[in-house]
C-alpha positions in Angstrom: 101.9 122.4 23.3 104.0 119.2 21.8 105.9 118.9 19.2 105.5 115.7 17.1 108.2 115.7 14.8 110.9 113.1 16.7 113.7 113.0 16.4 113.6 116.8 15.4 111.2 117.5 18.5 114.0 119.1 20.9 115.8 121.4 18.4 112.4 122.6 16.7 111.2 123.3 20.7 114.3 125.4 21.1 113.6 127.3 18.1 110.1 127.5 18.8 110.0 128.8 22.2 113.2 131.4 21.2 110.9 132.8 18.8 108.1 133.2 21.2 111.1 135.4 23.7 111.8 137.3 20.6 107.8 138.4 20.3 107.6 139.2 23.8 110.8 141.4 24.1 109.7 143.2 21.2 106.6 143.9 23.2 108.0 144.8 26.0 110.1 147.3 24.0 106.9 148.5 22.2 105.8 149.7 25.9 109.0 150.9 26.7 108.9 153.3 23.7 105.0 154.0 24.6 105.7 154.8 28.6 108.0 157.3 27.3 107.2 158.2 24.3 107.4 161.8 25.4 111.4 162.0 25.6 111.4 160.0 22.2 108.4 161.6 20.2 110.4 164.6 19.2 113.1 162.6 17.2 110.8 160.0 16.2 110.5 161.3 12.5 114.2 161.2 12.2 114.6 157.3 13.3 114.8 154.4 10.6 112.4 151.4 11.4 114.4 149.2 9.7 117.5 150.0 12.1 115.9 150.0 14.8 114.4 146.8 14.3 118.1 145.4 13.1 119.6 147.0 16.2 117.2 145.7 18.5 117.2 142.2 17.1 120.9 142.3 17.8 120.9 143.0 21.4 117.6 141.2 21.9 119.6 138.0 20.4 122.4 138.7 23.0 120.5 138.5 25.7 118.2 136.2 25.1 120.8 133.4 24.2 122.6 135.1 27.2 120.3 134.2 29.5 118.9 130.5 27.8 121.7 129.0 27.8 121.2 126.6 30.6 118.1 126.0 29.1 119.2 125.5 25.5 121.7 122.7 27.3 119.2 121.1 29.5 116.8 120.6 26.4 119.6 119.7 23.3 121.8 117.2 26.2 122.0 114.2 24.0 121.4 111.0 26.9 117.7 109.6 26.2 117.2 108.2 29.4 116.2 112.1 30.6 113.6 111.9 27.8 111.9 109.0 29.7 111.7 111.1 33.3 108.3 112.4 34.0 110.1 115.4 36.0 112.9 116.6 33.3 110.1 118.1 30.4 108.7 120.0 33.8 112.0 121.3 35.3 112.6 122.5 31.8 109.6 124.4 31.3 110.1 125.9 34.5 113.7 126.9 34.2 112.7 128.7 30.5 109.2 130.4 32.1 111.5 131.7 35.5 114.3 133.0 33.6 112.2 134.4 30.5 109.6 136.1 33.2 112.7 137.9 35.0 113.8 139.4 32.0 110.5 140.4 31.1 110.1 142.2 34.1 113.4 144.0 34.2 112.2 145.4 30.7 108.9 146.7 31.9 110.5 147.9 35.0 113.0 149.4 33.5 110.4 151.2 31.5 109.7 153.8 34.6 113.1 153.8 36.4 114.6 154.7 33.1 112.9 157.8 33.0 114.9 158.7 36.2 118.5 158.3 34.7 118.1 158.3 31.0 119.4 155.2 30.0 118.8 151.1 30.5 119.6 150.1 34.0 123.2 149.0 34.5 124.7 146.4 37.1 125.8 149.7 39.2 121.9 149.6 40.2 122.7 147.7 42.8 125.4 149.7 44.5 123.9 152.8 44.1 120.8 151.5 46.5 122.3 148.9 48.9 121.9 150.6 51.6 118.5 151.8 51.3 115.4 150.2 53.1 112.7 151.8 51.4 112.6 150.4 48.3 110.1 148.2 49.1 107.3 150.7 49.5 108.6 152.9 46.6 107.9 150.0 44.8 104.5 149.0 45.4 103.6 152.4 44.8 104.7 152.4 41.5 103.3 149.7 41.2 99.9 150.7 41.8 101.1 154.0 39.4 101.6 151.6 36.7 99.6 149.0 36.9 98.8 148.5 33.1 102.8 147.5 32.7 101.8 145.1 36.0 98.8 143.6 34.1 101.0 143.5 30.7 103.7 141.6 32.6 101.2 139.1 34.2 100.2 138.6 30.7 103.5 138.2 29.1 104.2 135.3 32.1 100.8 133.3 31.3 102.2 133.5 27.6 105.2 132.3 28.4 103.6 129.4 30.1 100.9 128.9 28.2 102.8 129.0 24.1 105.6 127.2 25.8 106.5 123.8 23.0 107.7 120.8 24.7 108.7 117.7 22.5 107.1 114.2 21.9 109.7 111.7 22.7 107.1 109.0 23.0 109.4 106.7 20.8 111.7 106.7 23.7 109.2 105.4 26.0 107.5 102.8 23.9 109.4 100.1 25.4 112.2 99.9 28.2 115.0 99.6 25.6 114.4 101.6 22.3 115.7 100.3 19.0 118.9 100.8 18.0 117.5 103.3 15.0 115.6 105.3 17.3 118.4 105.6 19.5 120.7 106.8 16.3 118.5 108.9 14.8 117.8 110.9 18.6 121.6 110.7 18.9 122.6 112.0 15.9 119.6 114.9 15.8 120.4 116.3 19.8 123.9 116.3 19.4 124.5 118.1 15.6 121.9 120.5 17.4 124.0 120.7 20.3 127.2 121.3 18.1 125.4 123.8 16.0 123.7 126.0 19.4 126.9 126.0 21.3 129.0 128.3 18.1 125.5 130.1 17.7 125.2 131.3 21.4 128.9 132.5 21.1 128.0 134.4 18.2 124.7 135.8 19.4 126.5 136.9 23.2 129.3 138.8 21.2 127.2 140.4 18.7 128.4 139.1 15.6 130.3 136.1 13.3 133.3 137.2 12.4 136.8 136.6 13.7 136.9 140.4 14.1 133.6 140.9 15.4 134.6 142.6 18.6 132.0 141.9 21.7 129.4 144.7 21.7 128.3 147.0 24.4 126.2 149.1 25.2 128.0 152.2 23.1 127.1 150.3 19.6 123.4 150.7 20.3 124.2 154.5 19.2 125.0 153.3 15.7 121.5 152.8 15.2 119.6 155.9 16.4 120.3 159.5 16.0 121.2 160.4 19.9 122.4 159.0 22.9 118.8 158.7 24.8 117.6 157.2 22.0 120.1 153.9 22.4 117.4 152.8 25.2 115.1 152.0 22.5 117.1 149.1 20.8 118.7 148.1 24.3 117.2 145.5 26.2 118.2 145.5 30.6 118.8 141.8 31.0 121.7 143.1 28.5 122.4 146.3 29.9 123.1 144.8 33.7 124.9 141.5 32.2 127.4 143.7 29.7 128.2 146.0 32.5 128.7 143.1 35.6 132.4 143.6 36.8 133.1 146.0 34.0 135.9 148.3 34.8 134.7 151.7 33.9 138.5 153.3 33.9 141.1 152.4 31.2 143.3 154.3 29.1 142.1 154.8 25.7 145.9 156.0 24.6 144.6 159.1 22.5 148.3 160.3 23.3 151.2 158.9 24.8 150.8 159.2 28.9 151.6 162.7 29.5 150.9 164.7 26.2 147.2 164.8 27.0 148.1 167.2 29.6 149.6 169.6 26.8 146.1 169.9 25.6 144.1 169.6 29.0 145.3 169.9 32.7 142.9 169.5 35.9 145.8 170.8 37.7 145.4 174.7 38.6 148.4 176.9 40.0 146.8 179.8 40.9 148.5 183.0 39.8 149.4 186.0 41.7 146.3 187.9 40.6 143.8 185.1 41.1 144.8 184.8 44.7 143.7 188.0 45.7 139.7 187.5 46.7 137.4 188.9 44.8 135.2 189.3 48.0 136.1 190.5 51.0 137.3 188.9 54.1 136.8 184.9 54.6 133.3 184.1 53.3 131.1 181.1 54.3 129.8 179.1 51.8 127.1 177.0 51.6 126.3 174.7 48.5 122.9 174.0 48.0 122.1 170.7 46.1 118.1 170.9 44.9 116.4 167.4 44.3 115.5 167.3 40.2 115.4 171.0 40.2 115.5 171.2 36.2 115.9 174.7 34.5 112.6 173.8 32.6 110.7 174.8 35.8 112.5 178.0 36.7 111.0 180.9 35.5 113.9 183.1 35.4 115.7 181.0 33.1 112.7 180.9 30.7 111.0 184.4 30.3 107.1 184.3 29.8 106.7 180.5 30.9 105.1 179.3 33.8 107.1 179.2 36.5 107.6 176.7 39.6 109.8 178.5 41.2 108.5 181.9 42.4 111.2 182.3 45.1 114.0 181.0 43.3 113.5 183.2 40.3 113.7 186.3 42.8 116.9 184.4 44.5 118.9 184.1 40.7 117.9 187.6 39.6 120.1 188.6 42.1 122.6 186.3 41.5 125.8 185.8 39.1 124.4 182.9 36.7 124.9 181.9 32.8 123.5 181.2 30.0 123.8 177.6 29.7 124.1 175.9 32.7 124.6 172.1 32.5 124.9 168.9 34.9 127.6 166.5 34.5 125.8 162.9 35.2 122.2 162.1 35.6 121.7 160.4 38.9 121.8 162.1 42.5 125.0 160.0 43.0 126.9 161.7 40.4 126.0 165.4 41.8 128.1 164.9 44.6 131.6 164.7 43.2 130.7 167.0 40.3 129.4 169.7 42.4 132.1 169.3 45.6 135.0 167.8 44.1 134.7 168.8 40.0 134.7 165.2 39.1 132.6 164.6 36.1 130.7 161.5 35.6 132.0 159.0 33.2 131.0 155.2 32.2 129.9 154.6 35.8 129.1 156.7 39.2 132.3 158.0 40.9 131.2 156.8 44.4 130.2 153.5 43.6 133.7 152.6 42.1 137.0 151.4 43.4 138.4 154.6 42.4 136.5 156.3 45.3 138.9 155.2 47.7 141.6 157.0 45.9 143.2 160.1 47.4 140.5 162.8 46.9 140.5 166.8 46.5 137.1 168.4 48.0 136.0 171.9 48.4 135.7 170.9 52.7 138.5 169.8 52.3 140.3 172.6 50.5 139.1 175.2 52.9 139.8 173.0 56.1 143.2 173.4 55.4 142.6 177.2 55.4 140.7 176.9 59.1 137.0 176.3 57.8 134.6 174.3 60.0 132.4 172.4 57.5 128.9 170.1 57.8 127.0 168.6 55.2 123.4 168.0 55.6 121.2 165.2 53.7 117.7 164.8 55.5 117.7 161.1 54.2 119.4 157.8 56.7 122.8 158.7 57.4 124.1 155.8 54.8 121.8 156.5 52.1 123.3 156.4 48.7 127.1 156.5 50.2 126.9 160.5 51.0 128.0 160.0 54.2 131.1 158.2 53.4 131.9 160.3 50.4 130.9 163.5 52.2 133.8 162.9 55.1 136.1 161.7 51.9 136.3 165.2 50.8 136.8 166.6 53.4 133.9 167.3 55.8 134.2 167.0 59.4 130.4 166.3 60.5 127.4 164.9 58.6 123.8 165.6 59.8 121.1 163.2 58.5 117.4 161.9 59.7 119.1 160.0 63.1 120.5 163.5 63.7 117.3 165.1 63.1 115.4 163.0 65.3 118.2 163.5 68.4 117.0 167.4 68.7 113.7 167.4 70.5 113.0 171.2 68.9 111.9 169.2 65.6 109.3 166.2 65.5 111.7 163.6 64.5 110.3 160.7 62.6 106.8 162.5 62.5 108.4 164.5 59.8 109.8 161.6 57.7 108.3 161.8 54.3 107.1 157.9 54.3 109.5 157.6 51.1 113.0 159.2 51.5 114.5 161.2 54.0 112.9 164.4 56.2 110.7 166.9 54.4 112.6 169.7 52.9 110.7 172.6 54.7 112.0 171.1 58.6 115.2 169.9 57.4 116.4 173.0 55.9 115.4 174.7 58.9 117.1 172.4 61.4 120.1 173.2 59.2 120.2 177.0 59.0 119.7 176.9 63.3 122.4 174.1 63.2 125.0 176.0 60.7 124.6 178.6 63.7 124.7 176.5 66.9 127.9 174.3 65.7 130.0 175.6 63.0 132.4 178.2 63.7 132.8 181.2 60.9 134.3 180.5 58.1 133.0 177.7 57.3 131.9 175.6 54.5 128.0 173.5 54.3 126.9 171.5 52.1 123.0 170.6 51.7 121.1 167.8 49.5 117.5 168.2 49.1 115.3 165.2 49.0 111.1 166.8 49.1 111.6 166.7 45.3 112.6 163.0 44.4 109.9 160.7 43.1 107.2 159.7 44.1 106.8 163.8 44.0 104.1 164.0 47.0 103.9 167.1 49.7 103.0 167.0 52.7 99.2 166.6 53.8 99.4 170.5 54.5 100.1 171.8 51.8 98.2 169.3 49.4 95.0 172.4 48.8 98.0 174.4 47.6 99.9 172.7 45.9 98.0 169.7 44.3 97.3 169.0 41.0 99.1 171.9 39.9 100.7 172.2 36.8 101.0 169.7 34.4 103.5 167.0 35.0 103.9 164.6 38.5 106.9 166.5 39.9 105.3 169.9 39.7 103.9 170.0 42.8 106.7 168.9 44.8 109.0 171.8 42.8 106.6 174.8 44.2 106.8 172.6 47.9 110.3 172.6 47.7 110.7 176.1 46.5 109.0 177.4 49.2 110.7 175.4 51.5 113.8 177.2 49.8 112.5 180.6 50.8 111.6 179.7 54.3 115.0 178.6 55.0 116.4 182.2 53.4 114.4 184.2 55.5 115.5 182.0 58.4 118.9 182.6 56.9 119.0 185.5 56.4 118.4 186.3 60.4 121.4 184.8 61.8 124.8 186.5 61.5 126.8 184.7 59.2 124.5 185.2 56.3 125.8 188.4 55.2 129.4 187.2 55.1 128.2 183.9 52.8 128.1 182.5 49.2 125.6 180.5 48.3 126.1 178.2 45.5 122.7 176.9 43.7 122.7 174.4 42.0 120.4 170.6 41.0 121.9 167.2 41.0 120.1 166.1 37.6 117.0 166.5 35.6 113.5 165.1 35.9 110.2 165.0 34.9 110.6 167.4 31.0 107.8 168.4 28.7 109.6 171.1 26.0 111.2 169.9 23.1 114.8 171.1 23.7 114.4 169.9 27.3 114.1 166.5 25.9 117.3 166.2 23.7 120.5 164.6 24.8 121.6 167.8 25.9 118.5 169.2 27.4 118.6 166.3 29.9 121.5 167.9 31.7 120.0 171.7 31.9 120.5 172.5 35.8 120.8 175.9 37.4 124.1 176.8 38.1 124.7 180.0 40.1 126.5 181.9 43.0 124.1 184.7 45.2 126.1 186.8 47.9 123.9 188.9 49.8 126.7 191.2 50.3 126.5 192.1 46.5 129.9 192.3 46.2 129.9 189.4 42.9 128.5 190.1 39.7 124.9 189.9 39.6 122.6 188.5 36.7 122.6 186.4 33.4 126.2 186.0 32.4 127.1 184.5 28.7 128.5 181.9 28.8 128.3 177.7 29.2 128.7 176.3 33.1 128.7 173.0 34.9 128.6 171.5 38.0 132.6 170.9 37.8 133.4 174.3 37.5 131.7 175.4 41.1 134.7 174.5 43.1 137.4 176.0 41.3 135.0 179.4 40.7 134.6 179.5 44.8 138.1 179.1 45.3 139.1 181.4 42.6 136.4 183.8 44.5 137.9 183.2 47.6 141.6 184.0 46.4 142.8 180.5 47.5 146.8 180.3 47.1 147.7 176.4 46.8 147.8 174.7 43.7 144.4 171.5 43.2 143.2 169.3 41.3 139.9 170.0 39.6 138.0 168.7 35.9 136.6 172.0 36.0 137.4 175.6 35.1 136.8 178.8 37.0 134.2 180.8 35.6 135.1 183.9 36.6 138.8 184.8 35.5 139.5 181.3 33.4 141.2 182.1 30.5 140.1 178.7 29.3 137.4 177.7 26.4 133.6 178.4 27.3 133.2 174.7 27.9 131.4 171.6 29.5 131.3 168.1 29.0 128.7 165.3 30.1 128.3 162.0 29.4 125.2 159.4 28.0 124.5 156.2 27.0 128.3 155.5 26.0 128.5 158.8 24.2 130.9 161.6 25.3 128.7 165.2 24.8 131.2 168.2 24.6 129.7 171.9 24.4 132.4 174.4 23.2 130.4 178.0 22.9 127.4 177.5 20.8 128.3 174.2 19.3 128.0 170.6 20.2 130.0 167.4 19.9 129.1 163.8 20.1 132.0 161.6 20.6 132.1 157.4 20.6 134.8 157.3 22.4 136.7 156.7 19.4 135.2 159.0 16.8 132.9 162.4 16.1 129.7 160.8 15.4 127.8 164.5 14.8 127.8 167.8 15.5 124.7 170.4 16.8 124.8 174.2 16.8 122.6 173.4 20.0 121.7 177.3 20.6 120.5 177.6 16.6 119.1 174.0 16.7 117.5 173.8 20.3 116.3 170.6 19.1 119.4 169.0 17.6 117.9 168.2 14.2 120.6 169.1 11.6 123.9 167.3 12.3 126.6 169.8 10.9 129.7 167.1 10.8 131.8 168.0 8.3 129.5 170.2 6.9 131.9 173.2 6.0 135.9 173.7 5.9 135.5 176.1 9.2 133.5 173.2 11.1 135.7 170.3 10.2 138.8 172.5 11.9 136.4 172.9 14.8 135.5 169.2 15.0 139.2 168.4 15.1 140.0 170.8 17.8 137.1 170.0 19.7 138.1 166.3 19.8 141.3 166.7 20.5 140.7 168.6 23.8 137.8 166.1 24.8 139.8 163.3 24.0 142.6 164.6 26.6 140.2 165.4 29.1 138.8 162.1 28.9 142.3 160.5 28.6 143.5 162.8 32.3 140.5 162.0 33.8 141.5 158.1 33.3 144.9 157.8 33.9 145.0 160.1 37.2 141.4 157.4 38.4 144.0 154.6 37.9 147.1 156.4 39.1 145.0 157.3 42.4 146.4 161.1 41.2 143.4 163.3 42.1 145.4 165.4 44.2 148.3 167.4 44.0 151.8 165.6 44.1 154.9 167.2 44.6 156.4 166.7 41.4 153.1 168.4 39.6 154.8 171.6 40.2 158.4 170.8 39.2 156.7 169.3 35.7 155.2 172.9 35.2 
């Protein structure tokens, strides 16, 4: 379509076809919302429109000037002679249709894949899977899973094309040399349009128009909803990847002057006389067990009178020492690693994909090789998938197993048993590592093991697909009650050889999937994994403990168990003899979550923003912030220890002080 207004034709274009990248990311937001309207339909009731549409509009503004800019340039340059080339009006509809259309996409996209980590794709995306070779089928799958948000993006592409506004100049080409007033009036038009854009796309890119205005991020999308999840809504992911390109996720945020946060929080434990005398006896083995998206909504142990998806599981943790409230510290299966093995939480941006995992690192293989343990860690995937190979021998381990390893033993039918998607299924690769543990490691050692059977795009093998398909009511379903089985064949396999008496297993999921319940769907329900500790030997506790847990604390509870003597560095507490508070901490969407006992905090990074009684309020309705005398004390203390654990956890990433110096001890 043209524009016959000259000389106003290039500035009303630009204004025109902004307003037609407004109306389509608004629509792609509209199916954002719709694709998962099941994690936001709960809190729906509680959200202003008008806020969301002002916080949306702000981020949506960012971006889209963001990523025009060239365009907004190429169309406001003020030299006529490009208004007289056949090929300039083209090259400029094209660059506007090609960027616009990529942006597009990322939204729809983002649409599913959010769904996997909880929040608007970030610019670590690319990191996280730059060794995998796969994605190219996992995406034409979903592709033909989703192919209403293909057919909506095709749509969105043709209206790009099709609404695009392109201005007359024809009294530019009326003759070989306009008049000298055509000429002024085009020059004076482009250029005070020009002038005018250039302070506007500053603005728009920082968020504001004020001197103060400070650039936003992705954190002041929480100012407009009610919880961290919710910030996806007003995001858009051309700005999510573009805010968080080279961003440093470590810096001091000073809470205290260097040092004092350790008065309120320390990482490092000195273990006292009594806690090094084991609480089991002799050297035990231990063998971590990572399970794929094994969320506590499917266990049935953990949730009396539901349906369960875990038949074997439930019989494994009611012989086991478990809690109450049981938590994950990032959302991604390349946060699970350094929680889980080396209690490093996740915060801002996934440990192994930083700088800061070349730093000096503590790890429980580690740990316990300097005490004589052998140690494997087994992930069925390519040995270089997702970095756990490299951050596995970090810590500590001495030999990785993956699919190449796999495929070397002619017991097992190598690539016949690759799952098409991800790595080996979970039935044969936990058995090749129970005969493995027995054929290669010497007693004590310590194993690590990462699912993978239960990772989208949740299928089973052709077997088992009478038994287990189109069971229960969500996708992943099926692939729990695979993998749980799978689970119990490598037990009973276990349970054969003659270590397994003399070994703790640690249970325990890397994140969340697939949720249907209400209080699974909050910003804390996201993180609710099992966490728990079975020794056949029954010499632990057994049962439901009171009591909140996380993936950080596993290390120093197995060392504590174990009666190690040395002094390490760990984020989390032992859960057995801690004299600490009964807490955990995990982080979302820019927004610090602290659990103290039964109450919740939700930190900015630089203030409270609201606080749950999350056991009470399962559903995290009634924000209690400065509700009473009593709370407001809480608040304070609450924030005060978060703040130092936050502030540790960032100077020690910078100072590359993850483990134990010698002067740690002196300062004690």
């Amino acid at each position: 379509m043209k524009i016959k207004a000259f000389p106003f034709g290039n500035v009303l274009a630009v204004l025109a076809n902004l307003a037609i990248v407004y109306v389509l990311y608004m629509v792609t937001r509209v199916a954002f919302v719709l694709e998962n309207w099941n994690l936001y339909s709960a809190g729906w009731d509680q959200l202003s429109m008008g806020e969301l549409l002002v916080g949306s509009l702000r981020f949506d503004t960012s971006a889209i000037f963001y990523t025009n800019s060239l365009w907004i340039v190429l169309m406001l340059f003020p030299i006529h002679t490009k208004e007289r080339l056949s090929w300039w009006p083209k090259m400029c509809k094209w660059v506007f249709v090609v960027i616009n259309s990529l942006a597009l996409i990322l939204n729809l996209a983002d649409a599913v894949y959010s769904q996997f980590t909880g929040r608007r794709t970030t610019a670590s995306f690319f990191s996280e899977f730059s060794n995998e070779d796969n994605l190219g089928g996992i995406f034409f799958t979903e592709l033909f899973n989703h192919w209403y948000l293909f057919l909506l993006g095709i749509a969105l592409i043709a209206a790009l094309w099709c609404l695009y506004f392109k201005p007359d100049n024809t009294p530019l080409k009326q003759s070989e040399k306009p008049t000298k007033q055509t000429l002024t009036r085009y020059y004076i038009v482009t250029t005070l349009g020009l002038l005018v854009a250039i302070p506007m796309a500053i603005f728009a890119m920082r968020g504001g128009f004020t001197r103060d205005t400070r650039p936003i991020t992705i954190s002041n999308a929480n100012q407009y909803v009610h919880s961290p999840q919710q910030a996806a809504i007003v995001l858009n992911t051309p700005f999510s990847l573009i805010r968080t390109i080279g961003k440093n996720p470590f810096q001091n945020p000073h809470y205290f002057p260097d040092g004092e946060e350790e008065l309120h929080f320390s990482p490092l434990h000195i273990p006292s006389d009594e806690e090094q005398t084991p609480l089991v006896s002799g050297d035990k083995n231990v063998v971590v067990l990572i399970l794929e998206s094994f969320s506590r909504e499917y266990i049935g142990y953990y949730n009396p009178g539901s349906v369960s998806y875990t038949p074997f599981l439930d019989s494994l943790l009611a012989n086991s020492l478990t809690f109450s409230h049981t938590y994950a510290n990032g959302r991604k299966s390349i946060d699970a690693m350094p929680s889980t093995l080396s209690s490093i939480p996740f915060f801002v941006e996934p440990f192994i994909l930083t700088t800061r995992s070349l730093n000096d690192l503590n790890g429980i293989a580690g740990i316990l090789g300097s005490k004589g343990y052998s140690s494997a860690f087994f992930h069925g995937a390519p040995n270089s998938s997702m970095g756990f190979q490299a951050f596995a021998r970090s810590i500590g381990f001495r030999d990785y197993y993956g699919l190449s390893d796999y495929c070397d033993d002619s017991r097992f039918n190598g690539n016949d048993d690759f799952d098409g998607h991800w790595a080996i299924w979970d039935e044969e690769f936990l058995q090749y590592t129970a005969i493995t543990i027995t054929e290669r490691l010497q007693e004590p050692f310590v194993v690590g093991f990462f699912s993978a059977s239960s990772h989208h795009p949740f299928v089973v093998p052709e077997r088992y697909e009478k038994d287990y398909a189109n069971k229960g009511t969500l996708p992943i379903h099926p692939t729990i009650l695979y993998a749980d089985n799978a689970l119990r064949h490598f037990f009973e396999t276990a349970s054969q050889q003659p270590w397994f008496n003399n070994t703790l297993f640690v249970i325990t999921a890397d994140h969340t999937n697939q949720l249907e319940r209400p209080e699974s769907l909050t910003s804390l329900g996201v993180f609710s994994v099992p966490v728990a500790i079975y020794d056949p030997s029954g010499e632990l506790p057994r049962g439901m403990q009171e009591g909140v847990a996380q993936q950080i604390d596993i290390m120093p509870t197995v060392l504590r168990i174990l009666g190690y003597d040395q002094p390490y560095v760990a984020f989390g507490k032992n859960l057995l003899t801690d004299s600490t508070f009964n807490w955990a901490v995990n982080y979302s969407n820019d927004i610090y979550q602290y659990i103290e006992d039964d109450l919740l905090l939700l930190f900015d990074g630089e203030k409270a923003v609201a606080l749950y009684n999350y056991v009470d309020d399962p559903l995290l309705k009634n924000n209690l912030l400065n509700s009473s005398q009593d709370l407001k004390i809480k608040t304070q203390n609450f924030e005060l220890r978060l703040k130092a654990i936050i502030q540790s956890y960032m100077i020690r990433m910078l100072d590359n002080h993850l483990v134990v110096r010698p002067g740690d001890l002196t300062a004690q």
